[in-house]
N, C-alpha and C positions, 0 to 999 in steps of 0.2 A: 400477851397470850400466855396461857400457863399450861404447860404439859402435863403428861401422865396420866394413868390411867384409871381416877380415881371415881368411886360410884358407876353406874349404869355406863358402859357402850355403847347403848344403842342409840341416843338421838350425835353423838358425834359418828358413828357410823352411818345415819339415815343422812346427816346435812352434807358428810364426805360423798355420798353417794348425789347426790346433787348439785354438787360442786361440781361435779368431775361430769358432770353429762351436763352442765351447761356452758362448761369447757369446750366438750368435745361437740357442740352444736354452733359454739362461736369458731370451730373450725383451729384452736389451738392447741401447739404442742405443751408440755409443764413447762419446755423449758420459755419457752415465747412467753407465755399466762407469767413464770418465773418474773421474769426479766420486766416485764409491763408494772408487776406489782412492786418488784425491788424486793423478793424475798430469794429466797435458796431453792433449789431445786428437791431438796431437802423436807424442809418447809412443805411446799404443796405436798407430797407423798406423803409427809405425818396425816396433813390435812384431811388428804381425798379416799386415804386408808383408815379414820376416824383413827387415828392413833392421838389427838391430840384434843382437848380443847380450845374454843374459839372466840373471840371477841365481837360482836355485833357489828362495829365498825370495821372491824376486816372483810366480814362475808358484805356488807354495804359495799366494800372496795374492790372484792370479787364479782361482787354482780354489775357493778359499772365496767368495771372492765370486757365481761360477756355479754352487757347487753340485756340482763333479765328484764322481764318486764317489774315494774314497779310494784305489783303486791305479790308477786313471788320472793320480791327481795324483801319486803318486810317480812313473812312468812319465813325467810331463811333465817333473816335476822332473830325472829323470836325464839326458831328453834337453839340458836347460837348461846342464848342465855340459857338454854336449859344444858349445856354441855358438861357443866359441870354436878349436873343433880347425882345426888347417890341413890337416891331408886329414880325410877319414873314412870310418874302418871301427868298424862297432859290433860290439860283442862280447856274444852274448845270454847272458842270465844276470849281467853286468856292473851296469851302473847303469840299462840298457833291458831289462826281461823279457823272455824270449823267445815271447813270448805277444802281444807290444806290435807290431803289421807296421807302422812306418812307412810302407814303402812304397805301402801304401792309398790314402793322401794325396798322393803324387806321382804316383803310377798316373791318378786320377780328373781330376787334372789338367790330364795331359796330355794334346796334337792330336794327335800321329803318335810311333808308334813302332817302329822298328826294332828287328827281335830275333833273336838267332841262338842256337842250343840245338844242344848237339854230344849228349846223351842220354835227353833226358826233353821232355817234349811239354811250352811252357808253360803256366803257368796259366790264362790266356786261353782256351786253346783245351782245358784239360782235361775230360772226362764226370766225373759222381760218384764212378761206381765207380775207375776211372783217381785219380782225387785222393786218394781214401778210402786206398788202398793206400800211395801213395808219402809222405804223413801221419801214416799209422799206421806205418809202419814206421821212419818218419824221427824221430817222437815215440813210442817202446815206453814210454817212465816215463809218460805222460798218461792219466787215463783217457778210458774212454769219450765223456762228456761231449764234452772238452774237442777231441778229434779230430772230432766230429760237430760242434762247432762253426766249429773251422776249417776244415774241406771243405764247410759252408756259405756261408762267408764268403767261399770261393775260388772258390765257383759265382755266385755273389750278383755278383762283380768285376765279372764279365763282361759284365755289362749294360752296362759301358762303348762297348763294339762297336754296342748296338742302339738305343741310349737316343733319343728323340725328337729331341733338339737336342743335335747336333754329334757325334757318333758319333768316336769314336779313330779314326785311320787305323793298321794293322796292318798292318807289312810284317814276314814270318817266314821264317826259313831255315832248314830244318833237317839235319840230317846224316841219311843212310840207317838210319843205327843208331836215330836217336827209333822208327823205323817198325817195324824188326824185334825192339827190344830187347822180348820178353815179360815185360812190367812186372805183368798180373796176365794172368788165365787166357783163352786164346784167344777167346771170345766177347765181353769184355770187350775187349781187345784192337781186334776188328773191330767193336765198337763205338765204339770210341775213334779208329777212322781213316775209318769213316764219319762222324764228328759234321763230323769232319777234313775233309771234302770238303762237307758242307755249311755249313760258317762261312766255308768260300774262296769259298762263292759272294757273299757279302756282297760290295755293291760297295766299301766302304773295306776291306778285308781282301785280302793276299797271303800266298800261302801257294805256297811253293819249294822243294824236296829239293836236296841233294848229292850226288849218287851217290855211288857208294867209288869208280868208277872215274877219279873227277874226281882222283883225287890230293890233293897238300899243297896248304895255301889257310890264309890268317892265323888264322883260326877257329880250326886247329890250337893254336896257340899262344896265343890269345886265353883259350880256353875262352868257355862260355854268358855273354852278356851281352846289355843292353837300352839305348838310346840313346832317351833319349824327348823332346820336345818340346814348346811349349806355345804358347798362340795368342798371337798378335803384336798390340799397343796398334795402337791407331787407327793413329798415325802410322809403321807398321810395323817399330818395335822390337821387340824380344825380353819380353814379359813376365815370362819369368822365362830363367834361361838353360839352354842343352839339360844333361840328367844323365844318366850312365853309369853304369846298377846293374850288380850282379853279386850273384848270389845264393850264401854261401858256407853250408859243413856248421855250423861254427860262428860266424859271423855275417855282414854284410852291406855291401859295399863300397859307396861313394856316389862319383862323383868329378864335377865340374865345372867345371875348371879349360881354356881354349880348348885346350890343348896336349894337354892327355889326352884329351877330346872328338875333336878333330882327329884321334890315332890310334886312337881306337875307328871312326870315322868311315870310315874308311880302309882298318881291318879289312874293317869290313862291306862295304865296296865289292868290294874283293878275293874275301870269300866271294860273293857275288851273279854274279861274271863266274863262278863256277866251278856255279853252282847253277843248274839246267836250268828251263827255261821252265815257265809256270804249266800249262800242261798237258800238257804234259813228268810234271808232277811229281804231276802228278793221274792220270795213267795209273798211275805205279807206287803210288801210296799204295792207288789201287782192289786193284791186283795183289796187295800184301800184305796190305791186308785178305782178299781170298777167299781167300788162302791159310790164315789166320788162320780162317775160316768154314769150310773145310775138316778142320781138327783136331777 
């Protein structure tokens, strides 16, 4: 196994994050998981705090030892090899099924997130039926199953926004187009921009439009992405450091590096000066739902 901390954090922070919940599922302490593996107490803490990279046949060794079931341990193991990438973009179907959302893990995580979507409402803030659609059509080879699975799974997220202790902060931007683009049929729709109006009443939640008429704005060039965050150590460090997803067709960008954060950061600034105020934007999302209620 080789240490330190080289290239992208994130897929050994997302496999440590899994490690350690499938630990804590097989009902073990680190020092017990320690001792069963023959490593250091040491050891698992670099592990389960992604401070380290990892070898395939260790997380295989870990997952026998908890128990995982068998295509999560491959799944773990594929992420394993990616521990040592210097950036990262995962490729589904590659060594991560496409079936596998790391993102889960860093989502559930996270304090505040910043999000901007130039076409599609995000998941956060998607209805069933709204998710069912853009799922099933984005997975045609899947069956039925396996789409009602993951538009469960996408509904299920959300709880991130209401959960008793420490609620995400949501701040969302969205372009004109999320609102008018008829993704499924008009009552849907204005079901989908009403849910829309009442998740922006949440007090940690913002929720902001683009007009068209605003013009060009970084977004443009950005395309849809998420800047997330995460609560700060006592002594006001960065517990882990902020991530930049983007959600691709075929797979999934991670980046964490202070310079690419910095102009993501910046993007969204940019988009925000150009996106009308919170009820600004709540005026027109009502507008095009009743238009939407009226088909």
């Amino acid at each position: 196994m080789t240490d330190g901390p080289t290239g992208s954090t994130v897929p050994r922070r997302q496999l440590g994050r899994y490690l350690r919940n499938l630990r804590s599922e097989a009902r073990l302490t680190v020092k017990a998981a320690a001792r069963a593996l023959e490593w250091s107490e040491a050891k698992m803490w670099r592990i389960e705090s992604g401070q380290t990279s990892l070898r395939s046949l260790d997380v295989q060794a870990m997952c026998v030892v908890y128990g995982a079931p068998e295509e999560l341990t491959k799944a773990l193991m594929g992420v394993a090899k990616e521990t040592k990438a210097r950036g990262w973009w995962h490729s589904y179907g590659d060594v991560i099924p496409e079936g596998f959302d790391l993102f889960i893990g860093l989502e559930e995580a996270a304090s505040e997130v910043d999000w901007y979507e130039a076409d599609l409402m995000p998941g956060l803030l998607q209805t069933k039926e709204y998710a069912q659609t853009i799922i099933q059509r984005g997975n045609g080879d899947e069956d039925t199953d396996e789409v009602t699975r993951r538009v469960n799974l996408r509904i299920a997220r959300q709880v991130l926004l209401t959960r008793p202790t420490a609620p995400a902060n949501l701040n969302v931007v969205l372009n004109e187009s999320v609102l008018r683009r008829p993704v499924c049929h008009p009552k849907a729709m204005a079901e989908q921009l009403r849910h829309l109006l009442d998740v922006g009443e949440l007090p940690n939640v913002s929720v902001r439009v683009i007009p068209f008429a605003a013009g060009f704005h970084l977004g443009v060039l950005s395309g849809a992405f998420g800047v997330l965050r995460f609560p700060r150590n006592r002594d006001g460090s960065e517990s882990e450091p902020p991530t930049v997803y983007a959600d691709g067709f075929t797979g999934d960008l991670y980046l964490d590096k202070p310079a690419e954060v910095a102009r993501y950061n910046a993007a969204f600034a940019d988009i925000c000066t150009k996106a009308s105020d919170e009820q600004a934007s709540r005026r027109l999302i009502s507008e095009v739902a009743g238009s939407y209620e009226k088909q």
